[in-house]
N, CA, C and O atoms as CSV, one atom per row, in Angstrom:
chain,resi,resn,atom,element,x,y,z
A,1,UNK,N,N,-1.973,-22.899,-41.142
A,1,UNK,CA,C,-2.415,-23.089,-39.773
A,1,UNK,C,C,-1.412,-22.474,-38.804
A,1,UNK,O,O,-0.310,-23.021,-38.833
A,2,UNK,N,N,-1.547,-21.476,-37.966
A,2,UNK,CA,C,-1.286,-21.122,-36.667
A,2,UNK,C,C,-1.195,-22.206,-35.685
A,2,UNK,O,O,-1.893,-23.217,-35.610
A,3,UNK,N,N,0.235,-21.654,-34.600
A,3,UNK,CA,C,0.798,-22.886,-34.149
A,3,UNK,C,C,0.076,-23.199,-33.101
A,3,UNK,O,O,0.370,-24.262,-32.554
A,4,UNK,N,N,-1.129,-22.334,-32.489
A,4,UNK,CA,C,-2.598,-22.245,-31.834
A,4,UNK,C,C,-3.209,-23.408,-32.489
A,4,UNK,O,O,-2.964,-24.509,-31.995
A,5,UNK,N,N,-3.915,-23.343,-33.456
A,5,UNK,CA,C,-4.565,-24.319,-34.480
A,5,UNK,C,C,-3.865,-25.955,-34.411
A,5,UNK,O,O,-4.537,-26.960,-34.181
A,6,UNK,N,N,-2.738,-25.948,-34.603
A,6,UNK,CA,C,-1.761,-26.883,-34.736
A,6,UNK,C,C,-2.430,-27.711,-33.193
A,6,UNK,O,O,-3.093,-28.726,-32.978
A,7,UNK,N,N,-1.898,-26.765,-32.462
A,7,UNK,CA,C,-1.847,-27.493,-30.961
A,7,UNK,C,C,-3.291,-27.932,-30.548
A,7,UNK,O,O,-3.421,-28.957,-29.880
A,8,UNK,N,N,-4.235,-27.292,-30.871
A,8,UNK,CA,C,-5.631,-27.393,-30.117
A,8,UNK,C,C,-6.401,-28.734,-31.142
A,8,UNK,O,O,-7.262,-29.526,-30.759
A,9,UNK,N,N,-5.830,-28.662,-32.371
A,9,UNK,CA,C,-5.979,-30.433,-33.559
A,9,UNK,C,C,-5.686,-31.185,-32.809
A,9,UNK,O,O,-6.471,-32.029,-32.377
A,10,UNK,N,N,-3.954,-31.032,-32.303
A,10,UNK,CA,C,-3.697,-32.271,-31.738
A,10,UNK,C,C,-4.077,-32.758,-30.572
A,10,UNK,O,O,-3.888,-33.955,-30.356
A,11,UNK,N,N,-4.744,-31.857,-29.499
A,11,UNK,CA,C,-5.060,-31.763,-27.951
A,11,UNK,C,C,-6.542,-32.910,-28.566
A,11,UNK,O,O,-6.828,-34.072,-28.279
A,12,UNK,N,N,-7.158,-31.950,-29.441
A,12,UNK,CA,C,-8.865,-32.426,-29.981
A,12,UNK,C,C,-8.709,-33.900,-30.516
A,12,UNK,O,O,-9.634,-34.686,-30.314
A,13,UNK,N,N,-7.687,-34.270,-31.124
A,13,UNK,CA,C,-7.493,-35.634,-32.024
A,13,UNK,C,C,-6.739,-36.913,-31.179
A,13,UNK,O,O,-6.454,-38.050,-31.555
A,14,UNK,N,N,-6.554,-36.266,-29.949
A,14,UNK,CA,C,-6.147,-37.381,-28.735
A,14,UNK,C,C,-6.630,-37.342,-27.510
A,14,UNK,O,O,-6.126,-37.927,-26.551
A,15,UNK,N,N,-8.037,-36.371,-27.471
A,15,UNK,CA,C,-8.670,-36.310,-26.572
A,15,UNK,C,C,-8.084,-35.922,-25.481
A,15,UNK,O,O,-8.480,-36.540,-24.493
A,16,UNK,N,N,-7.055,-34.900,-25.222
A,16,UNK,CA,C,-6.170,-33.822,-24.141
A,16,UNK,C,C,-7.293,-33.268,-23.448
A,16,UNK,O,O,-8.464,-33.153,-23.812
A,17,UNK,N,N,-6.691,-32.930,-22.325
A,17,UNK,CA,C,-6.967,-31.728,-21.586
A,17,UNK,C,C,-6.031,-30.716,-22.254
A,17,UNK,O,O,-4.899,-31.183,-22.378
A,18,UNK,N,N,-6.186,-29.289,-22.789
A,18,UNK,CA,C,-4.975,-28.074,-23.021
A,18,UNK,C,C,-5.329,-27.179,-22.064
A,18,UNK,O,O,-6.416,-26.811,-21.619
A,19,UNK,N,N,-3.583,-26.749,-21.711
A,19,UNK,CA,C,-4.017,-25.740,-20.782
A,19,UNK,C,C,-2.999,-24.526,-21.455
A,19,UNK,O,O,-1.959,-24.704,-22.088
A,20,UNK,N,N,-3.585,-23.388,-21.139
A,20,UNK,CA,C,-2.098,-22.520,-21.051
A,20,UNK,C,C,-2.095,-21.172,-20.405
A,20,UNK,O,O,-3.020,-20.584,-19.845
A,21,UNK,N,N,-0.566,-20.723,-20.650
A,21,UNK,CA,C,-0.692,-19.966,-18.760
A,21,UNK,C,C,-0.120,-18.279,-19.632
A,21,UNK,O,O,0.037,-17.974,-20.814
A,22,UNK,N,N,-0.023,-17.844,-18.878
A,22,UNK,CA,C,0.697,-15.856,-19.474
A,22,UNK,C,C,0.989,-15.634,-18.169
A,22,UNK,O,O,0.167,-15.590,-17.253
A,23,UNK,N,N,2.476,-15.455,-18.067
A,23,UNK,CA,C,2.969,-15.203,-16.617
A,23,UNK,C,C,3.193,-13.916,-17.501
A,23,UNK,O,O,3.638,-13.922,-18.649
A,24,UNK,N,N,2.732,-12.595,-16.630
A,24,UNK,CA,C,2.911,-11.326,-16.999
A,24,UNK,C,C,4.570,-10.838,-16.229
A,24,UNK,O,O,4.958,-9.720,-16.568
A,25,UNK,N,N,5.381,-11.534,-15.370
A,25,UNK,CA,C,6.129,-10.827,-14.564
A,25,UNK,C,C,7.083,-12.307,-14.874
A,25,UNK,O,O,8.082,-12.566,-14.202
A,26,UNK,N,N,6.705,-12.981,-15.724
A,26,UNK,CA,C,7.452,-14.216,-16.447
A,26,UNK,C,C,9.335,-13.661,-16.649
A,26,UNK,O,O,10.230,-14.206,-16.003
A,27,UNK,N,N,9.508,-12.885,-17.333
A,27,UNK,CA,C,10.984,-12.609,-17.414
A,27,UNK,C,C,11.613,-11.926,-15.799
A,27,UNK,O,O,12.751,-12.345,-15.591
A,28,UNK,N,N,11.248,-11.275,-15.018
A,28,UNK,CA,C,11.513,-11.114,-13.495
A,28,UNK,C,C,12.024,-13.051,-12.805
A,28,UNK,O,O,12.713,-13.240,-11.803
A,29,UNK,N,N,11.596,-13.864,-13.456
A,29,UNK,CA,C,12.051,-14.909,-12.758
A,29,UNK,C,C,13.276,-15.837,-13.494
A,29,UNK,O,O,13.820,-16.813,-12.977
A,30,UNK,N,N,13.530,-15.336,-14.679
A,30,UNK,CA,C,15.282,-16.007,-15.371
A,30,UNK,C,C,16.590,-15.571,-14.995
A,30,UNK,O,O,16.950,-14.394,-14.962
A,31,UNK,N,N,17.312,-16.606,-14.702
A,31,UNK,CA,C,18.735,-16.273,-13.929
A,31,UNK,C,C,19.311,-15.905,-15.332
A,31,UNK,O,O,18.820,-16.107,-16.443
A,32,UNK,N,N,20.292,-15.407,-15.037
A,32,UNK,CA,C,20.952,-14.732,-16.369
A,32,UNK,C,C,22.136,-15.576,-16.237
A,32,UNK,O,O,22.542,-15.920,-15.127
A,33,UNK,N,N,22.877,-16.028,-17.651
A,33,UNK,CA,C,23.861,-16.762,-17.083
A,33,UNK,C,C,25.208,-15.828,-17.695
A,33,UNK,O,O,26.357,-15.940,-17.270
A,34,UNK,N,N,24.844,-15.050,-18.604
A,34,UNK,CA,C,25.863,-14.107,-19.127
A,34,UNK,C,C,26.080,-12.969,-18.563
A,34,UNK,O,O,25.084,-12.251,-18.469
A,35,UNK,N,N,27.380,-12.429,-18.016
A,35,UNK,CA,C,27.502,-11.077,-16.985
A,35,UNK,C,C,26.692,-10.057,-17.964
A,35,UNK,O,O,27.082,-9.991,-19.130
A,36,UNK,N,N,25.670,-9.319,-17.586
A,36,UNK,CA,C,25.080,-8.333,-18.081
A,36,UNK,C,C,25.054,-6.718,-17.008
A,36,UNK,O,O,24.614,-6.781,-15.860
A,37,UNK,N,N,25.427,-5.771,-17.422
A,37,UNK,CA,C,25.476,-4.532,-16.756
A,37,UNK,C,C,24.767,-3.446,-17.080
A,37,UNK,O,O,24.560,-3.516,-18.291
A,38,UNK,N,N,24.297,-2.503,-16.646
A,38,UNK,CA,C,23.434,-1.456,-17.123
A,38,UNK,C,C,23.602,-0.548,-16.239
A,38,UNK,O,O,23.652,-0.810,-15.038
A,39,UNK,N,N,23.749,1.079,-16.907
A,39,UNK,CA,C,23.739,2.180,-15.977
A,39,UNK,C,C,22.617,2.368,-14.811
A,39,UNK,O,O,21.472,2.322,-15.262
A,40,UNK,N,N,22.690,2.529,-13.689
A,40,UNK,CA,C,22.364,3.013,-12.286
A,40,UNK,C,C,20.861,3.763,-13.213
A,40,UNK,O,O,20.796,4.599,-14.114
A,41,UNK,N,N,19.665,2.871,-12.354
A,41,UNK,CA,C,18.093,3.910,-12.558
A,41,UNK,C,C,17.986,5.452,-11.865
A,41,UNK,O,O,18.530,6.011,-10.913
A,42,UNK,N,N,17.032,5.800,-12.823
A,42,UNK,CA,C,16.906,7.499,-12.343
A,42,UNK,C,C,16.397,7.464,-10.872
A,42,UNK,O,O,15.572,6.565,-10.708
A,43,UNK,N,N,16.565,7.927,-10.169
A,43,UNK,CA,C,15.959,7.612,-8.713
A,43,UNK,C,C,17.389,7.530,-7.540
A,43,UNK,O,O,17.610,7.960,-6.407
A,44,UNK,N,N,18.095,6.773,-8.499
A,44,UNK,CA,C,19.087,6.015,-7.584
A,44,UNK,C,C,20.263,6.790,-6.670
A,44,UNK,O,O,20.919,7.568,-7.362
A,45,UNK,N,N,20.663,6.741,-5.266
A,45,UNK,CA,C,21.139,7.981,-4.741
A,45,UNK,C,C,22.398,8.358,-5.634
A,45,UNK,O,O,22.650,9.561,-5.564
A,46,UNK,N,N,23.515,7.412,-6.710
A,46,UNK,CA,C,24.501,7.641,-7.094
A,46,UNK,C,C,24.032,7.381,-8.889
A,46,UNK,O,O,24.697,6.864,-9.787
A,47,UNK,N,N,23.100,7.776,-8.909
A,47,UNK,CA,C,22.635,7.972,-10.880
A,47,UNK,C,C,23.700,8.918,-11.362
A,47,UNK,O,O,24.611,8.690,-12.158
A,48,UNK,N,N,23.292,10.433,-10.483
A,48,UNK,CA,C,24.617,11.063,-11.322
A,48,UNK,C,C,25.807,10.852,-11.879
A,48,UNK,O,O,26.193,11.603,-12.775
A,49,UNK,N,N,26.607,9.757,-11.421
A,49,UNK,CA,C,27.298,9.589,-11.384
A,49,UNK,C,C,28.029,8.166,-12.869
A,49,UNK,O,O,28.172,6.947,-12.779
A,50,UNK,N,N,28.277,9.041,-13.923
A,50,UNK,CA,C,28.225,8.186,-15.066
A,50,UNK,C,C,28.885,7.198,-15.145
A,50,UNK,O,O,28.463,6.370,-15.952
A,51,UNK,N,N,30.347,6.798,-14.272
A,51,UNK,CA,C,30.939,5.834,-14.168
A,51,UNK,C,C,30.758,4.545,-13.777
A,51,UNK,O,O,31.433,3.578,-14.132
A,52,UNK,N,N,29.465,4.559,-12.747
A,52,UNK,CA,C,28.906,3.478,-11.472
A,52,UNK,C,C,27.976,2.863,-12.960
A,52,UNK,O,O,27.457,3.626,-13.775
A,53,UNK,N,N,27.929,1.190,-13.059
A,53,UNK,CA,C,27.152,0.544,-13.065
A,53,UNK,C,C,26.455,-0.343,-12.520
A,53,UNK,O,O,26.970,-0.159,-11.417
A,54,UNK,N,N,25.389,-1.530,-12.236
A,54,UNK,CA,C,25.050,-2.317,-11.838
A,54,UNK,C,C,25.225,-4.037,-12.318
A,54,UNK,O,O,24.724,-4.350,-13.398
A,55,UNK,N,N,25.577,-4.569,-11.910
A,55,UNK,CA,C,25.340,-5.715,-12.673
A,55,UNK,C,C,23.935,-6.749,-12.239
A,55,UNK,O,O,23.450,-6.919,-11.120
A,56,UNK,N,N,23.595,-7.224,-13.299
A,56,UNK,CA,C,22.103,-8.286,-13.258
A,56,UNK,C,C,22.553,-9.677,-12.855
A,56,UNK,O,O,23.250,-10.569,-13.337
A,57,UNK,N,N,21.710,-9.426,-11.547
A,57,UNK,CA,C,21.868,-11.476,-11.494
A,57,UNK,C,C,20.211,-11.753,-12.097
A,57,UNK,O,O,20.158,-12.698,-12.884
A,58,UNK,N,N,19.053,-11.145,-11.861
A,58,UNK,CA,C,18.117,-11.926,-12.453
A,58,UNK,C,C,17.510,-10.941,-14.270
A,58,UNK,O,O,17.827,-9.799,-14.602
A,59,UNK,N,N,17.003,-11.505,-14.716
A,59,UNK,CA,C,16.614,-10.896,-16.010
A,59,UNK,C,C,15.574,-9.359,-16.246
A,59,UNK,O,O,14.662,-9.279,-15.422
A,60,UNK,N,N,15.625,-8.639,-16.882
A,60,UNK,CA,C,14.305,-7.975,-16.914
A,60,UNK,C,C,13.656,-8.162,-18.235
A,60,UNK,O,O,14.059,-8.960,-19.081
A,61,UNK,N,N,12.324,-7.151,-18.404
A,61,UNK,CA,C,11.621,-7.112,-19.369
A,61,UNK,C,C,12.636,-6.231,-20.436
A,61,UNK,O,O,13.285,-5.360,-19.856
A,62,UNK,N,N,12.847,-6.328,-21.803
A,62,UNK,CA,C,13.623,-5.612,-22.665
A,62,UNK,C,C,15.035,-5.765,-22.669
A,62,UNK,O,O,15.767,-4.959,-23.243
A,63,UNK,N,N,15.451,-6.761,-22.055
A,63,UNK,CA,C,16.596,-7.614,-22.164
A,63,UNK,C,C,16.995,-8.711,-22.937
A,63,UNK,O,O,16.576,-9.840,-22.680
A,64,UNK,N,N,17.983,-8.420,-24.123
A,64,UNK,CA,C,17.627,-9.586,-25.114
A,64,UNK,C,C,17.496,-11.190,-24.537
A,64,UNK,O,O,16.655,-12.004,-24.919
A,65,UNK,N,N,18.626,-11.434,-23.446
A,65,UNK,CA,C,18.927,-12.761,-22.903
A,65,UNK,C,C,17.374,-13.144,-21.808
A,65,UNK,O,O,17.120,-14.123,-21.107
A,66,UNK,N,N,16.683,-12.017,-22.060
A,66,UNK,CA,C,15.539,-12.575,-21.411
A,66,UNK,C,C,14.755,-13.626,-21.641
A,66,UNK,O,O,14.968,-14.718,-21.114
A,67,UNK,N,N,13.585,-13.350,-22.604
A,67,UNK,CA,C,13.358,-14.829,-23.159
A,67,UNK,C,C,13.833,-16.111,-22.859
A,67,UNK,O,O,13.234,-16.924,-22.156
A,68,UNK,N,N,14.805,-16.264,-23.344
A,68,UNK,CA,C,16.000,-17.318,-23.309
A,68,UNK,C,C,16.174,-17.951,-21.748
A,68,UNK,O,O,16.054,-19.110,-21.352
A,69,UNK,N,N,16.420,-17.023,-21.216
A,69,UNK,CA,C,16.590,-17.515,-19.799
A,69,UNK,C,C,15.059,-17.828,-18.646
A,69,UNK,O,O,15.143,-18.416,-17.568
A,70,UNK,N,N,13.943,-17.336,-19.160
A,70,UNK,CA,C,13.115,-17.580,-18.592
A,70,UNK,C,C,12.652,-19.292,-19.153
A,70,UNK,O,O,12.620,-20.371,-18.562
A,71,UNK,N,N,12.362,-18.904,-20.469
A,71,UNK,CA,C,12.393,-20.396,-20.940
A,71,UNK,C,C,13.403,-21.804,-20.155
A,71,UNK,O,O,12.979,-22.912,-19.824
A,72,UNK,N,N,14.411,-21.416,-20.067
A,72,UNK,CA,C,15.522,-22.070,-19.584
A,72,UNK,C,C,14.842,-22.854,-18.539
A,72,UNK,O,O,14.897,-24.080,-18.635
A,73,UNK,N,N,14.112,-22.238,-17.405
A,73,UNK,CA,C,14.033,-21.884,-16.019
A,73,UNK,C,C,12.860,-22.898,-16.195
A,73,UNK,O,O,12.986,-24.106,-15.991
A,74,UNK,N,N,11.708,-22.288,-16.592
A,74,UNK,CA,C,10.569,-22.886,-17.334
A,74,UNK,C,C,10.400,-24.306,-17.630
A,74,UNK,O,O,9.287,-24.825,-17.542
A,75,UNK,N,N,11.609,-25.076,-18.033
A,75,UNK,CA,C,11.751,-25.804,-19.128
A,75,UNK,C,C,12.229,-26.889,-17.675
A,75,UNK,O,O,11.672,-27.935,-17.342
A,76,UNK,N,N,13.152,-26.368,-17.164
A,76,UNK,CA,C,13.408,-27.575,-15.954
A,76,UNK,C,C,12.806,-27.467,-15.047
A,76,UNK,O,O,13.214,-28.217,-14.161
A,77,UNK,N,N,11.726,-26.704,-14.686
A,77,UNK,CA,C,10.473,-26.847,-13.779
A,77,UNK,C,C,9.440,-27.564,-14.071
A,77,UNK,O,O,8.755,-28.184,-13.257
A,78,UNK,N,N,9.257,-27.500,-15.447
A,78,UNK,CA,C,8.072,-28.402,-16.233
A,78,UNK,C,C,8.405,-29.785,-15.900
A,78,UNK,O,O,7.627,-30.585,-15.380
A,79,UNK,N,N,10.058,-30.092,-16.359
A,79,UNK,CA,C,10.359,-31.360,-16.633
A,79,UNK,C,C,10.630,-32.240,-15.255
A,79,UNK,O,O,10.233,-33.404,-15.202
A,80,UNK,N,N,11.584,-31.399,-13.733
A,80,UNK,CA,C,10.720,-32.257,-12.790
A,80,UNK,C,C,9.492,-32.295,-12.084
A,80,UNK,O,O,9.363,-32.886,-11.012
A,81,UNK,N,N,8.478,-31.605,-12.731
A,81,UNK,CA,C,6.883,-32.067,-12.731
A,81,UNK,C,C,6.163,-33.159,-13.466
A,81,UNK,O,O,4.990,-33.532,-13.472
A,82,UNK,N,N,7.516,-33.642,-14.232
A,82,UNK,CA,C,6.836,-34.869,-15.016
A,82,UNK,C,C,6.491,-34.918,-16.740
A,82,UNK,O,O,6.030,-35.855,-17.391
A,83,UNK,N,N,6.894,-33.565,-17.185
A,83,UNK,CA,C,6.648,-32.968,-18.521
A,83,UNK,C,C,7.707,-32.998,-19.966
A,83,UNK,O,O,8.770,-32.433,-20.221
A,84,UNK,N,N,7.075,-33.681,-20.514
A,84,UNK,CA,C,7.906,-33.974,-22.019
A,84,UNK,C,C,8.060,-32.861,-22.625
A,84,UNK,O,O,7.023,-32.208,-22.510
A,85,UNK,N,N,9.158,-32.100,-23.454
A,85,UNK,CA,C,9.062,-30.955,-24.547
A,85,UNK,C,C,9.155,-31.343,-25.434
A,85,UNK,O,O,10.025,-32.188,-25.643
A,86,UNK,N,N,8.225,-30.883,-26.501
A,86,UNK,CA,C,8.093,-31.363,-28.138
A,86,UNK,C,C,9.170,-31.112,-28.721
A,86,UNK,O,O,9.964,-30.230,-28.395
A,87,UNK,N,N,9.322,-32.237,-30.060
A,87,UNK,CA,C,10.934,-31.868,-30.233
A,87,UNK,C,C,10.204,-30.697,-31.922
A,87,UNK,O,O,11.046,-30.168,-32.647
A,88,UNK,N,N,8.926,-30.541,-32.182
A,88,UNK,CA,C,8.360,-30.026,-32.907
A,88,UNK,C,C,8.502,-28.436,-32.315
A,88,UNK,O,O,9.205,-27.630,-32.924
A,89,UNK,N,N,7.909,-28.124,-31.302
A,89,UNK,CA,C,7.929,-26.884,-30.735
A,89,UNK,C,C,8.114,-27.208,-29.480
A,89,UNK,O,O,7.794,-28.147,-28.751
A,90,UNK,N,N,8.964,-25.784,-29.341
A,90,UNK,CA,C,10.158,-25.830,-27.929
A,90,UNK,C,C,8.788,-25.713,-26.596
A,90,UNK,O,O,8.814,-26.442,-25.605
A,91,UNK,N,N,8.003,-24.975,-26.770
A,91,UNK,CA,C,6.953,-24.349,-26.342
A,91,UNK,C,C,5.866,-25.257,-25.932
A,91,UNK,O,O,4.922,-24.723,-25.349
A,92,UNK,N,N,5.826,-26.445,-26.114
A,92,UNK,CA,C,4.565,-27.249,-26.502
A,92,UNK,C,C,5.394,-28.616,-25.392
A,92,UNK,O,O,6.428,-29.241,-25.628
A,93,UNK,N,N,4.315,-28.731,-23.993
A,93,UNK,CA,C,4.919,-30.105,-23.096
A,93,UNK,C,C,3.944,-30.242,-22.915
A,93,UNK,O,O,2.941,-29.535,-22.821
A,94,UNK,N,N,4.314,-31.766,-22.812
A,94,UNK,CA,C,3.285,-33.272,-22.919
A,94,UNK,C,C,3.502,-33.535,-21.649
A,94,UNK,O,O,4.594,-33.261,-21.151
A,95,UNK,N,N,2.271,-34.237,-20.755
A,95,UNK,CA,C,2.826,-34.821,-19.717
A,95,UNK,C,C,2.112,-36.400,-19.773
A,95,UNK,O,O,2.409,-37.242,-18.925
């Protein structure tokens, strides 16, 4: 069983409402908590320039600490809305 399957048994076998969401621009909103840097985008008036980097205060897409930090974010927004996290799956809140 798929952890889909899993969840929609247990929603069906306690009579839930399930909901669920796909934030497409979801990693654009995790604070990063580890200094992360990356060379200057093509566009940028000082790109040429190989020495200049940037540093990240918020996350992007293709950033390993992404995930991680959106979840983070996620996780204490749920919880002062009133929302339990399964200690089964990180992914899965009860309210």
């Amino acid at each position: 069983m798929t952890n889909i399957e899993v969840l929609l048994s247990v929603a069906i076998n306690h009579d839930w409402s399930l909901y669920q969401i796909d934030v497409r621009n979801a990693f654009l909103h995790g604070d990063l908590e580890e200094e992360v840097f990356m060379k200057l985008p093509l566009g940028h008036p000082q790109s040429n320039s190989p020495n200049l980097v940037c540093k990240l205060h918020k996350s992007i897409c293709g950033l390993k600490p992404s995930p991680r930090a959106w979840h983070a974010k996620l996780n204490i927004a749920l919880k002062a809305l009133g929302f339990t996290r399964s200690n089964v799956d990180s992914f899965l809140f009860v309210q």
